[in-house]
N, C-alpha and C positions, 0 to 999 in steps of 0.2 A: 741459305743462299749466300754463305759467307767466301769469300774468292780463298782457294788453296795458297797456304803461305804465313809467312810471318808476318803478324799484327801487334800492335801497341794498344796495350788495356789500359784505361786510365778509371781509378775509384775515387769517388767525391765522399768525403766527410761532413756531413753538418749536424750540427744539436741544438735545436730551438731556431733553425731558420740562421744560423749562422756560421760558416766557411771554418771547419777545423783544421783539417790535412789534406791533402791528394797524396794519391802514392800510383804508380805505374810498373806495368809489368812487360814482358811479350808474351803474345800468345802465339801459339804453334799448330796451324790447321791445317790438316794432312789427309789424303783418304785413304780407305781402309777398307779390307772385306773384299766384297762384290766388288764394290765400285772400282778399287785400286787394281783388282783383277781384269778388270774389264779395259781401265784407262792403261796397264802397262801390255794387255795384245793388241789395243787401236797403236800405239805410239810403237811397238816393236812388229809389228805385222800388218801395217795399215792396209795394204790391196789384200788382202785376206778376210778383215775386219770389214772393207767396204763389198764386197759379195755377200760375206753374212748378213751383211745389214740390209741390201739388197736382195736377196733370198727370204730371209726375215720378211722383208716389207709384201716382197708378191705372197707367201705363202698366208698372212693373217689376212688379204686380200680375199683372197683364195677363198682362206675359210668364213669370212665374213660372209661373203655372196654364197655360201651354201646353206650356213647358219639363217641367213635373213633373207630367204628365196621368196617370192609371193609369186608359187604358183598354184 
């Protein structure tokens, strides 16, 4: 659940309960895969992406009330 973006890491040292060094880095949180696939057609196709998504949502609808009928 870490936000997409550049972060600052920071490492604590101690040995016996006592403060030796810190040392800091950046960290670099990016998506990847699916997700990245997914987040660059909402962002370049967004009225496209919102049909799908709206299509998506009636059609598991759809199938939910077929799947869990009680007749």
């Amino acid at each position: 659940n870490v936000p997409v973006g550049t972060h600052k890491a920071r490492a604590f040292l101690f040995r016996n309960g006592l403060f030796i060094k810190e040392t800091s880095t950046q960290l670099a949180i990016v998506k990847s895969g699916f997700e990245q696939t997914i987040f660059r057609f909402a962002s370049d196709h967004g009225f496209g992406y919102g049909l799908f998504a709206i299509g998506l949502a009636m059609f598991t609808g759809w199938l939910g009330r077929i799947i869990f009928r009680k007749d």
